[in-house]
N, C-alpha and C positions, 0 to 999 in steps of 0.2 A: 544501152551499151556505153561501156568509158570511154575516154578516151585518153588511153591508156597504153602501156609499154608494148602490151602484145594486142593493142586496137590491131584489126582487121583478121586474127587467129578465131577458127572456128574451132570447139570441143565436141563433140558428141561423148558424151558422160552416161555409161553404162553401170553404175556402181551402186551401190548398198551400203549401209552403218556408215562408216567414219570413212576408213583411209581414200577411196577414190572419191566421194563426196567431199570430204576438206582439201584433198590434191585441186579439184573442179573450181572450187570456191577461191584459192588462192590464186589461181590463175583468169575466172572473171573479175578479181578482185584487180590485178595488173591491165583487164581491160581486154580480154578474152572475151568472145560469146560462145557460152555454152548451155547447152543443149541435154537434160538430164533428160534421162531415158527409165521410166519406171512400167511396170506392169502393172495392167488394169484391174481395178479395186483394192488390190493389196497394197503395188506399192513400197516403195523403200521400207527395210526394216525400221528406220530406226523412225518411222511416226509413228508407232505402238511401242515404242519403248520409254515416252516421256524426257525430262517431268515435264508433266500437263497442270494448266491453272487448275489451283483448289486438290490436286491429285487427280482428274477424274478424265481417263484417257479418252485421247480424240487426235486423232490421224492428221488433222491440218492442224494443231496447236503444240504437238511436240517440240518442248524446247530443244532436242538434238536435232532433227530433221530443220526445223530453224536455223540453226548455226551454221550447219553443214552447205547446205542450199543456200545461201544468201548471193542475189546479183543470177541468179539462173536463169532460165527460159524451160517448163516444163514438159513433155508432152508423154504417152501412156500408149506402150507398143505389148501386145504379144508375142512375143520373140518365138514362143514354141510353137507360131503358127507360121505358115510360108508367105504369106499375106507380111506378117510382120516383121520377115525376117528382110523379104523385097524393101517396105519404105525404108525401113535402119540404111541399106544396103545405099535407097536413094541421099540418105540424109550424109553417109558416108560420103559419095562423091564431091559433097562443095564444103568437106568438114578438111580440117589441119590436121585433128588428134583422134583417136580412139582411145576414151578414158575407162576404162575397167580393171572389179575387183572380183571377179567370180572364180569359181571354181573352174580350175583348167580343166576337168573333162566334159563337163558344162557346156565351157566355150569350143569346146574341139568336136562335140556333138552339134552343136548348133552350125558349124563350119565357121564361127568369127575367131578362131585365131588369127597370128600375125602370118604365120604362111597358108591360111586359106585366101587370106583379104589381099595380101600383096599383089599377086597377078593383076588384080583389079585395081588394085589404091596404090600405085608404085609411089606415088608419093607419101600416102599417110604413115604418119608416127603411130605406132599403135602403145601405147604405156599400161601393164599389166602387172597390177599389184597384187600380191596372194602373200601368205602368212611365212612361207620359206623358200620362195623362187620357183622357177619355173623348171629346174634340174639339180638333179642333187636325188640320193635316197628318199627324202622326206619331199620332194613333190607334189606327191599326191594325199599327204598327212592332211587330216582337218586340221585348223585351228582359230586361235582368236588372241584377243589380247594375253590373258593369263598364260596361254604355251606359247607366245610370242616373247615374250620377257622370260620366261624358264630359259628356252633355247638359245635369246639373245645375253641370257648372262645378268642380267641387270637384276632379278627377281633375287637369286642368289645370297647378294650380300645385301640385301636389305632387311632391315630387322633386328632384330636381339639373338643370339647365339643359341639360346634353348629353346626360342620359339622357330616355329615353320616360318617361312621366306616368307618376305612380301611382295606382291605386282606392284607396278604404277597403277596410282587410284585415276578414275575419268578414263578410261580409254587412249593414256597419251604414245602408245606403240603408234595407233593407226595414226594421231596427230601428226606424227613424224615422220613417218613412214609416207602420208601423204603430201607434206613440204616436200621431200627428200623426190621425190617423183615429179614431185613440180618442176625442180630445177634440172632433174634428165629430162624431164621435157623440153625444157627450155633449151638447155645446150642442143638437143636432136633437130630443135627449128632452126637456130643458130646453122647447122651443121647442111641441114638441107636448103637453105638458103644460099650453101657453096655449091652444095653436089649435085640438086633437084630433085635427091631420091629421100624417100621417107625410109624408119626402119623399125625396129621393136625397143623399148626397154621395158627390162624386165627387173622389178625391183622386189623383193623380199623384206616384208616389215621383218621380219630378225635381224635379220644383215644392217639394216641402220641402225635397230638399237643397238645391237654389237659394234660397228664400228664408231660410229660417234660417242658412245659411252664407254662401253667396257673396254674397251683398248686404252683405258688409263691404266687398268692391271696389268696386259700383255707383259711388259718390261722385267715387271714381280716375277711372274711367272717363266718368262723364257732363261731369265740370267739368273733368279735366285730357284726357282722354284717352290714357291709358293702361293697357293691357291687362293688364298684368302678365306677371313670367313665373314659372319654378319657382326658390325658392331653399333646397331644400337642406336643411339642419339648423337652421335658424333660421328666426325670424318677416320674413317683408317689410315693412316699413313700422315696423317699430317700432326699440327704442333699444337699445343695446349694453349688458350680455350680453343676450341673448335667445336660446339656443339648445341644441341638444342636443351635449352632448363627453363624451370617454371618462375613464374615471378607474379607479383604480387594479384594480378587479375588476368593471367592465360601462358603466355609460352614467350620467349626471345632465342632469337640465334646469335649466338657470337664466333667468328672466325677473325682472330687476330693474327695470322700467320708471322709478321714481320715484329720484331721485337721491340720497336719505337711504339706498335700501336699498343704490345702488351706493357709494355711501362705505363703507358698512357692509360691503360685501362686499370694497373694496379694503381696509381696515382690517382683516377678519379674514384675509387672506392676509400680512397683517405687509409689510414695508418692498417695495417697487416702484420701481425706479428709473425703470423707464417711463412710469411718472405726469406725470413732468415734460413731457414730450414735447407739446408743442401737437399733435402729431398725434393723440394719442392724448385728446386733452380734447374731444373733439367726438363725440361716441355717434352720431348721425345717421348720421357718415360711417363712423363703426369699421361701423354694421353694412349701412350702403346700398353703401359703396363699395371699400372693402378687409375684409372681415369675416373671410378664413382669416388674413389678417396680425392682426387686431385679439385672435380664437380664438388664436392659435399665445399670445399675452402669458401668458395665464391657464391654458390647458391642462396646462402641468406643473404646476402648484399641485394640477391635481384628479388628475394622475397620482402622485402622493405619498400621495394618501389611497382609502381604500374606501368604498363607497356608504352606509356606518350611518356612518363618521366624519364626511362632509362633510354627514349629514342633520343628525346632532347638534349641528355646529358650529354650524350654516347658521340651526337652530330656536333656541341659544343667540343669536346675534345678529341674529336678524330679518331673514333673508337668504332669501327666498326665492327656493332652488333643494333638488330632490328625487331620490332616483333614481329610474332607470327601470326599472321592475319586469318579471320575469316572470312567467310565470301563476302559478307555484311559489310562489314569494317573494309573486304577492297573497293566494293562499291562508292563508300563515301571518302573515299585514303583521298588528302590534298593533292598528293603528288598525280596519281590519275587524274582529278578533278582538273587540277593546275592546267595540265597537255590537253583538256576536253577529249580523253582515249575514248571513252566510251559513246557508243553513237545511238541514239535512237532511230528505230525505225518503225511504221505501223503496218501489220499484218492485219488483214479483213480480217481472218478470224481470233487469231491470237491477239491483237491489239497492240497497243502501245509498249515496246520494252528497249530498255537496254543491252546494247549488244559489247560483246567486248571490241576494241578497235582494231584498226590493223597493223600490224609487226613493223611496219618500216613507213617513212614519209619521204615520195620523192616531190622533188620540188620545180620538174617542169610539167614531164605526164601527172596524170592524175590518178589516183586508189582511193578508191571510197566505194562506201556503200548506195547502191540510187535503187535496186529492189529488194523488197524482202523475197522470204523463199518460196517458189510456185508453189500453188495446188496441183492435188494429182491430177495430171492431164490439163491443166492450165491452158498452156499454149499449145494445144493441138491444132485450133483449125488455124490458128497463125503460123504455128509452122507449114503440116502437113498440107492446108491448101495455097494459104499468101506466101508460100516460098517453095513449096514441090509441087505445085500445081496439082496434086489431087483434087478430083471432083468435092462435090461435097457429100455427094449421095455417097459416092465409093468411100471416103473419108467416115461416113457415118456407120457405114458397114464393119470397118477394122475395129470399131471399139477394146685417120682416121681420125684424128680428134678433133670433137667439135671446137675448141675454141684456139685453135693452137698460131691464130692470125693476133691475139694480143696479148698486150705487156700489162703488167700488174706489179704498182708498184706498194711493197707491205711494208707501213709502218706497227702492225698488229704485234702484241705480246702478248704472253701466256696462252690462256685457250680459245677464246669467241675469234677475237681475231685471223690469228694463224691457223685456225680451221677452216676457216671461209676460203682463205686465200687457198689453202691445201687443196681444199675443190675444186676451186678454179684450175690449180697447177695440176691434178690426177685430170683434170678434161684436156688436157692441152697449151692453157694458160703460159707465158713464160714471170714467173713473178720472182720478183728481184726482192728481196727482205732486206731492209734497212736498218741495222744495229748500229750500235760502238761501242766500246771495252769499257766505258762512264756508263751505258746503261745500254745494256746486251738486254738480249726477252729473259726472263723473269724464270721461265722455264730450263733456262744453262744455269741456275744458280742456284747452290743448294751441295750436300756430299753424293756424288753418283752411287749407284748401284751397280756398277761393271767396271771390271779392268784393276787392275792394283790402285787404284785411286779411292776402292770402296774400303778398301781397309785400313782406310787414314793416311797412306803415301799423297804426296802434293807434289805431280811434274807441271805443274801449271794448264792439266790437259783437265782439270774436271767443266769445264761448260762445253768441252765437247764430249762429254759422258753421260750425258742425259739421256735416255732411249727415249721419254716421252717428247722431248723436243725432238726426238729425230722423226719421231710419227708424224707432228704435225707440219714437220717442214718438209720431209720431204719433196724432191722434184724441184723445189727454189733455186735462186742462184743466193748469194749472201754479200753481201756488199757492207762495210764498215764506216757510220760517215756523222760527224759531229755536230750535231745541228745547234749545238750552243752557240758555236762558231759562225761570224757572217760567211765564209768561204761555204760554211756547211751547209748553210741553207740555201746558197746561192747555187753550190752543187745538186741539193736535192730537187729543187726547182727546175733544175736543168733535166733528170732523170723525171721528174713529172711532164717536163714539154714534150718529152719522147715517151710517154705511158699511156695508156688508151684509160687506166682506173687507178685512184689511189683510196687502199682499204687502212681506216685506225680504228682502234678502239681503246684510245687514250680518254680522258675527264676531260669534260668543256671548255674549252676556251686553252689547251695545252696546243694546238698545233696555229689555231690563231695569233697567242703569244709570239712565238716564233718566225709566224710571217709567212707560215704556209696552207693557213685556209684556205677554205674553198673558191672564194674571192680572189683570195692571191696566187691560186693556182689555176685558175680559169684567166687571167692576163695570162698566161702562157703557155697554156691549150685552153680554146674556147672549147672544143667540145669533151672535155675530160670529167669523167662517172669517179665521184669523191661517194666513198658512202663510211659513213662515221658510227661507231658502237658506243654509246656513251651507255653507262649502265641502267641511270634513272634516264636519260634523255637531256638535250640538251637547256630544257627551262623545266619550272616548276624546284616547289621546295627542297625536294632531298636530291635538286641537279649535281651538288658537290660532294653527295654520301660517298665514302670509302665503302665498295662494295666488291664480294665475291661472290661466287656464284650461290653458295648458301645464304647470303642477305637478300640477294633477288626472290629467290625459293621461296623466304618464308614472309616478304611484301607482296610478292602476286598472288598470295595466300595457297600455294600449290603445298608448304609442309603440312597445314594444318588435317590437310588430308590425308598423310602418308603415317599409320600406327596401326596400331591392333583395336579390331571392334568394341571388344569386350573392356568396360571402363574408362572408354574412349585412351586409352594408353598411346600415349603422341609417341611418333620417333620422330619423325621430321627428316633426318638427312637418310640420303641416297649415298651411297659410293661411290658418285661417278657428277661428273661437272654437270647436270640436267639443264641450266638454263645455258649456259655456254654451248651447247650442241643444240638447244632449239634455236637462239640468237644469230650461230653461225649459218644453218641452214637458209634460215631466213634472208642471210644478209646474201647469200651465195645465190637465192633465185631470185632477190630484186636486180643481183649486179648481171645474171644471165638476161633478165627481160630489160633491163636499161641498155645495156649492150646490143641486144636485137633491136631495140626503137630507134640507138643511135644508127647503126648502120640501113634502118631505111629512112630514117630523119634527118641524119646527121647533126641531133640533138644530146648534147650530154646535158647530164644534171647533178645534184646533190641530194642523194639517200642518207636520211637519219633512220638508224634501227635501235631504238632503245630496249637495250636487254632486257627489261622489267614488263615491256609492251610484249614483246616479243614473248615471254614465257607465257605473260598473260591469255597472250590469245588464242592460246588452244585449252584451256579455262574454262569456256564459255559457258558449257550445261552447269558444274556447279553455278555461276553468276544467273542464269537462267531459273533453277530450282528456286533459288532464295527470293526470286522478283513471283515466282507463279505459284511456292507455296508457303514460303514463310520460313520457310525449314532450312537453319544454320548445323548445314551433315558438319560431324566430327572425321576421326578416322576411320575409313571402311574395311581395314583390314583386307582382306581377298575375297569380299564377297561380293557377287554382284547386287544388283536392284531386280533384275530380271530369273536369272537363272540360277540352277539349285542341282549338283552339286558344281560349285565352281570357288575350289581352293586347293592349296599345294599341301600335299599329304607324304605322312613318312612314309621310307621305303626300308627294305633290310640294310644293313650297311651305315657308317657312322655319318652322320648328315647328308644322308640320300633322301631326294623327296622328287615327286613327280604335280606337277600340274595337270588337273581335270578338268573339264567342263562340259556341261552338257546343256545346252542352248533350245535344242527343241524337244517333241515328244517324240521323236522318230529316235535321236540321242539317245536317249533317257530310254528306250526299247533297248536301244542296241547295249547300251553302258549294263541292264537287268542280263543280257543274254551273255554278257563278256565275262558277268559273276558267275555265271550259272542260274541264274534265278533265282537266289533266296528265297526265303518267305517272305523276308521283309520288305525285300522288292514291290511285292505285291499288296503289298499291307495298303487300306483307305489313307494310311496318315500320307503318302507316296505317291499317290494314285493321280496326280494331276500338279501343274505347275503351281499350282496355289499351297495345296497340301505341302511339297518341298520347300518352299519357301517360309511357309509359317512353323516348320520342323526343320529347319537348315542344319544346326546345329546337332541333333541327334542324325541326321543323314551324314553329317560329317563323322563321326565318331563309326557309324557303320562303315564308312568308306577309309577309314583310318586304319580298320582291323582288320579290312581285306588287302591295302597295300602292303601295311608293316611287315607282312612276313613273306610279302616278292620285290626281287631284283626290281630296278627302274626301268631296265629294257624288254622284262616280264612283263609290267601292268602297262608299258605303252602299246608294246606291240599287242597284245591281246583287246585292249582298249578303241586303236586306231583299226584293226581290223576287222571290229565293229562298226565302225563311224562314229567314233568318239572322241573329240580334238584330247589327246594328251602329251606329252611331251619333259621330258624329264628336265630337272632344274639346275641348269650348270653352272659349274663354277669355268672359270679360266681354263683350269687345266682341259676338263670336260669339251669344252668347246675350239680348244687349240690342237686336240686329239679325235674330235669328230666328222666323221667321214660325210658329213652332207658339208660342213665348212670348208672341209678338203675338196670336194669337190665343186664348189662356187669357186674355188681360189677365194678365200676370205682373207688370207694372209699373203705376206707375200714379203720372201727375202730379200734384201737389198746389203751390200758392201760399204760395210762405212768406215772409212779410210784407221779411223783411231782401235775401233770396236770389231771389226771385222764381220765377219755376216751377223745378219741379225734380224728378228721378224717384227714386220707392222702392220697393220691393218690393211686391207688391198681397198680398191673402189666399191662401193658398197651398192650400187646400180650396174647395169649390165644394159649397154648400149648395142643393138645387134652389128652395125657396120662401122661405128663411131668407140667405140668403147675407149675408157680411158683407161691409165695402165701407171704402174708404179715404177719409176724406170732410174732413176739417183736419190743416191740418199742426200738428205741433209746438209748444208755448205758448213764447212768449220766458219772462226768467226772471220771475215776478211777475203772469202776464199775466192772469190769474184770478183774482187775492187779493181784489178788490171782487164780484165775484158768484160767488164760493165763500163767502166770510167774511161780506158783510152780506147778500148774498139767498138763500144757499143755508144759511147757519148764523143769519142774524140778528144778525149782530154791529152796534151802533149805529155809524153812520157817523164820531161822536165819538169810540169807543173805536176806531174801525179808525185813525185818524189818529192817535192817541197810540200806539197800538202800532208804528206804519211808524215815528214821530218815537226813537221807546225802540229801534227796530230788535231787535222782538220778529218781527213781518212786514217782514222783511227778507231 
């Protein structure tokens, strides 16, 4: 055991593949003991799923069932027997949490739901993760990662326009899906630590990918009305360069959004005659309206050089753009190397390997790795007899809101940051945003998309016309305050003596400067939780890169996964900020489990979350493969390693396409009886998960002919009424108009003083007794400086008015 934020938290961990096995892992990882629960001889799926040394499967050496499990305690229950339903029931009594991902009628057979268990566990949390919640029409839907990104929206716009959608490659819905439950767990301990009663959350892997991701479109869509589509190797909506192109030995990403970096970058390619070009003076258009003509200018420049020449150039003059890594090359990357992220650990039977490290570094508790991951049934007679007192013979036989007590003070801009803090503030959090009109967040700035201001008028209201900053601020208060200025920082120091956390995710050594690190804000709260996002981290080589979320992406080598199978064809970027919503999640359940240690410790500390660790760490089966079989994967397109059919197919209708999958041979029955049975169904080539797999491709082309010519709500429903996870592939619109999101409340209208009603993303977890809630919109800039500064700090109304006049509170 650690000892660690949530030392003295017991899990019982009921879960399968990824999402409740990485939620389990993150939380022994803060210093949790938990307690995985597997069935005898089979066993977690994912130890038969690989990769295994040399390719050659074996149930204790699975690199994913390794990652997932790490720091566990193992043991091996029959649940379908009453024998085994009893010891679960004993291990439940002196357990904190109930961790599972199963199938709600499953659990509602077995009688371990949350209202069977309660009469008995009035205290335990029970945390229940499933593919689209636990209410809503789709319920009872199969699904998995590929109809997890369909219906959360992210699948959609990834890709190229003529080609089918892409999922996220590795399984990273459940990755997220299982942080994103960590930290409703955490706030529910937090919550029960007031009230003494435990309760449910119920979290939906769609629902996170939808809200932390694709609610970058919501804005598009509700004030313009449009949907968007897939573009390919570059960002939608943003400014020229933004995207991924080849160069002289593999791939680089470049996003120079601000115009200083794009001079810088047309100045280190040396003389451009096409500069002159009015055509080419308009970034908007280079990358909305001709973007392969706008790529084709600059493309030879990076074909002349190799991925360490143009890093160097690029880190020499402030140019950020990166390569794009493979697993190999993250492996040996300096900047990893520099931090020592990666941790060895030795497994008896998998042996000596590298694991990826962990997302955040706190600096009084401890997170580390101290076990690898049990074998099946490991720890039985240590549990089941040295801690529940079974015999040995009997032993041998079995074979409302949480957080709404503290202040958060945000120095955060644009996304990683003001997302964190957002979570905190949707749990109950009061978090004060700290701006100035010198440098307002990043996200007020820019030509809005709402209100007469979109069509080129200037009343001086466009940085309150952002809908995306209204999303992530929501629930804040806004305070205005100069930190150039001694008074400013003298002030903010003041608002940190009265804050229980202060969140940035400024570049190193920027709040140091100024006199308000961690150091200098601990003289004036000893026990005050600083937690810092620095992109690369606060040491090692690329500690000072200009970075966005697409230069993290393609350093933690997450792009070089993301294209089409067939000729390895890279795209690389996503439509939606990916490492900024793994970074912020992260940063939101180290500050829920530092927050719980301090209130039984009365210990704060300093959390470093480097965004590039952070994306990396849910990573780890690619870093895994390459160490067990040599093997540097390209892009996987939507296929899986296992299952066969599993890819997004056209429907009738102009960019209609439906996600299938079919996982097992019960599936793959049912998916033959949803066609009717073809012949070909039944053909030797089909006949077994091997056969599908070595004819993947002519199975797709069979299942191409039978979607194209049905509706997407034809081939789901007919599919799912089978037992067939499918799920149709939405755009914005699709999922701002669908009635299972309608009824989770996915969205949720709020009044904002400039804009008028307007929709945002709601809390993407569902807290049974605690639940958070969307309740103010957004602060204009300033709009809280008199009851932050004179009623919440005391400042004399005298001294507040010479500070506004000195544009100290400015």
């Amino acid at each position: 055991m650690i000892d660690g934020a949530l030392q003295g938290v017991r899990v019982v961990e009921w879960g399968n593949f990824i999402s409740a096995p990485f939620c389990g892992k993150v939380l022994a990882e803060l210093g949790a003991d938990v307690i995985k629960v597997e069935a005898p001889i089979s066993g977690d799926d994912s130890r038969r799923h690989g990769p295994c040394p040399g390719g050659v499967a074996d149930q204790e050496r699975s690199g994913l069932f390794l990652l997932a499990n790490i720091n566990k305690r193992g043991v091996s229950l029959d649940l379908g027997s009453q024998k085994g339903r009893e010891v679960l029931n004993r291990l439940l009594e002196g357990a904190d949490v109930f961790l599972l991902n199963q199938r709600p009628d499953v659990v509602q057979e077995l009688a371990l739901d949350y209202e069977s268990l309660r009469p008995r566990f009035p205290q335990l949390i029970a945390t229940a993760i499933t593919p689209y919640g636990l209410t809503g029409p789709y319920k009872d839907y199969r699904g998995c990662d590929l109809t997890v990104n369909a219906l959360g929206g992210l699948s959609f716009g990834t890709g190229y326009p003529h080609r089918e959608p892409l999922t996220t490659p590795l399984y990273q819905a459940s990755y997220l899906a299982g942080v994103g439950a960590a930290f409703a767990t955490v706030t529910a301990l937090i919550a029960r630590d007031f009230s003494g009663q435990g309760q449910s959350v119920d979290v939906a892997e769609a629902q996170v990918v939808s809200a932390l991701l694709t609610g970058y479109h919501l804005p598009t869509y509700t004030y313009r009305g449009i949907a968007g589509t897939r573009a390919g190797n570059r960002m939608r909506l943003g400014l020229f360069p933004n995207c991924v192109l080849p160069c002289k030995d593999g791939y680089v990403c470049i996003d120079a959004p601000q115009l200083e970096q794009y001079q810088r970058f047309l100045a280190l390619m040396g003389d451009q005659t096409w500069t002159e070009n009015p055509r080419y003076r308009n970034r908007r258009a280079m990358s909305d309206e001709y973007p392969e003509e706008a790529e084709a200018l600059i493309t030879p420049w990076f074909m002349e050089h190799t991925k360490e020449e143009i890093l160097d150039l690029c880190l020499e003059h402030r140019v950020p753009c990166v390569p794009v890594l493979k697993f190999d090359e993250v492996l040996s990357d300096p900047q990893f190397n520099a931090r020592d992220y990666f941790q060895e650990l030795v497994h008896p039977r998998a042996g000596s390997l590298r694991y990826p490290g962990l997302p955040y570094r706190f600096f009084a508790t401890q997170c580390r790795y101290v076990r690898p991951a049990p074998g099946l049934g490991q720890h039985n007679e240590e549990v089941f007899c040295g801690e529940l007192g079974i015999e040995t013979a009997e032993f041998q036989q079995m074979a409302a809101l949480p957080l709404k007590n503290y202040r958060v003070m945000d120095l955060g801009t644009a996304w990683a940051g003001p997302m964190a803090t957002q979570m905190l503030a949707d749990m109950g959090d009061q978090v004060i945003k700290v701006e100035s009109r010198e440098r307002m967040d990043g996200l007020r700035l820019g030509r809005p998309i709402v209100g007469e201001d979109a069509a080129g008028g200037d009343r001086g209201l466009w940085p309150e016309l952002q809908p995306v900053f209204h999303s992530l601020n929501r629930n804040k208060l806004g305070v205005t305050l100069n930190l150039k200025t001694v008074e400013g920082v003298s002030l903010a120091k003041e608002l940190a003596a009265s804050s229980d956390v202060v969140v940035d995710n400024y570049s190193p050594g920027v709040l140091q400067r100024l006199g308000l690190g961690y150091p200098a804000l601990r003289q004036v709260r000893p026990d005050i939780i600083c937690v810092s996002m620095p992109a690369m981290g606060d040491t090692g080589p690329l500690r000072d890169v200009l970075a966005y979320a697409p230069i993290i992406q393609a350093l933690s080598g997450f792009m070089s996964r993301v294209g089409y199978q067939e000729n390895e064809l890279l795209v690389g970027e996503f439509q939606a900020p990916w490492s900024d919503a793994v970074s912020s999640i992260h940063a939101s359940l180290a500050l829920a489990a530092a927050i719980r240690h301090r209130n039984r410790t009365g210990e704060g500390q300093y959390i470093e979350v480097a965004q590039l660790e952070a994306t990396a760490s849910m990573l780890g089966e690619a870093v895994l493969d390459y160490q067990m079989t040599g093997r540097v994967a390209g892009p996987q397109g939507n296929a899986d390693i296992e299952w066969a059919p599993h890819n997004n197919y056209p429907c009738a209708g102009e960019d209609k396409w439906v996600a299938i999958a079919a996982a097992t041979e019960e599936e793959w029955q049912g998916f033959c009886r949803a066609l009717g049975n073809p012949d070909w169904c039944s053909g030797p080539r089909f006949s077994g998960r091997t056969g599908r797999m070595a004819h993947r491709r002519e199975l797709d082309e069979y299942v191409a002919a039978w979607t194209t010519v049905r509706s997407v709500d034809k081939v789901v429903g007919v599919l799912q009424a089978n037992g067939v996870a499918a799920m149709g592939v939405m755009n914005i619109e699709d999922q701002f108009l669908d009635p299972h999101w309608r009824a989770r409340r996915t969205y949720a209208e709020i009044e904002h003083p400039h804009v008028g009603a307007e929709w945002v993303y709601g809390v993407p977890w569902v807290l049974g007794d605690t639940p958070g809630e969307v309740h103010t919109p957004a602060p204009t800039l300033g709009q809280h400086n008199e009851f932050v500064f004179h009623q919440l700090l005391g400042v004399p109304i005298e001294r507040l008015e010479r500070l506004r006049s000195e544009k100290v509170i400015y």
